[in-house]
N, C-alpha and C positions, 0 to 999 in steps of 0.2 A: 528366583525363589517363589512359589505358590503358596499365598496367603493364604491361611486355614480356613475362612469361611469357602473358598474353593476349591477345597479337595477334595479330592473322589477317592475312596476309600480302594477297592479292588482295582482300581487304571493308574492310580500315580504311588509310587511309596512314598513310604513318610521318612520324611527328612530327622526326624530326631533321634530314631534309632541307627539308622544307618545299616550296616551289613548284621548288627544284634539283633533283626527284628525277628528273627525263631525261636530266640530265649523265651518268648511270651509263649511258645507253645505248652511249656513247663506248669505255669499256674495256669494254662486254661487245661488243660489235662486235669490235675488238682483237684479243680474247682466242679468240671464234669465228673469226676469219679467221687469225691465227698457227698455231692448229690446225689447218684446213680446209687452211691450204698447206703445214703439215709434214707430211700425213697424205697428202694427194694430189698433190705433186708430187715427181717423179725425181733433178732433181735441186736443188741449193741457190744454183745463180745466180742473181741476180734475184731473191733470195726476198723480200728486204723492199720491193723493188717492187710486185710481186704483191702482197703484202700489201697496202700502202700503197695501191695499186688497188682494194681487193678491199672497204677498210674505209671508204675515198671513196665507192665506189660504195654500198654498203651504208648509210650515212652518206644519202648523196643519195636514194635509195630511199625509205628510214625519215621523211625531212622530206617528202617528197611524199606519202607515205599519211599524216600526221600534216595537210599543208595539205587537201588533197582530202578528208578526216574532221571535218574542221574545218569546209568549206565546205559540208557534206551536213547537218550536224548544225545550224549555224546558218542556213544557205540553204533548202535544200531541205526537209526537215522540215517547219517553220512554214508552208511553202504547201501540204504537205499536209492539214495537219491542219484549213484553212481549211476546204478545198474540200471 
């Protein structure tokens, strides 16, 4: 076990989450798109639509380069490496 004051954030995972640690992509998504629409829109109707749009889509995005990285890494690779 690797005592907190030495862990490397991007070289070792963190042991408390375990295999849950993508569920944090959810509120950091959230928390980037509440900003991204307080900052750049005029006015405040709709805002938690927008949002709500902005974090779906974001959300939908993020699972598509996560399947399509998926499918390169276990697909396509290996027939590289044959040939």
């Amino acid at each position: 076990m690797i005592p907190l004051f030495a862990w490397i954030p991007f070289l070792q995972p963190m042991g408390a989450l375990g295999t849950y640690w993508w569920l944090l992509l959810l509120p950091l998504i959230l928390g980037i798109s509440i900003t991204y629409r307080a900052t750049h829109d005029a006015s405040l109707d709709r805002f938690w639509y927008r949002v709500s749009l902005f974090t779906a889509k974001s959300m939908l995005a993020m699972g598509s380069l996560a399947i399509v990285m998926y499918l390169f890494v276990y697909l396509v690779i290996p027939i590289l490496r044959v040939g």
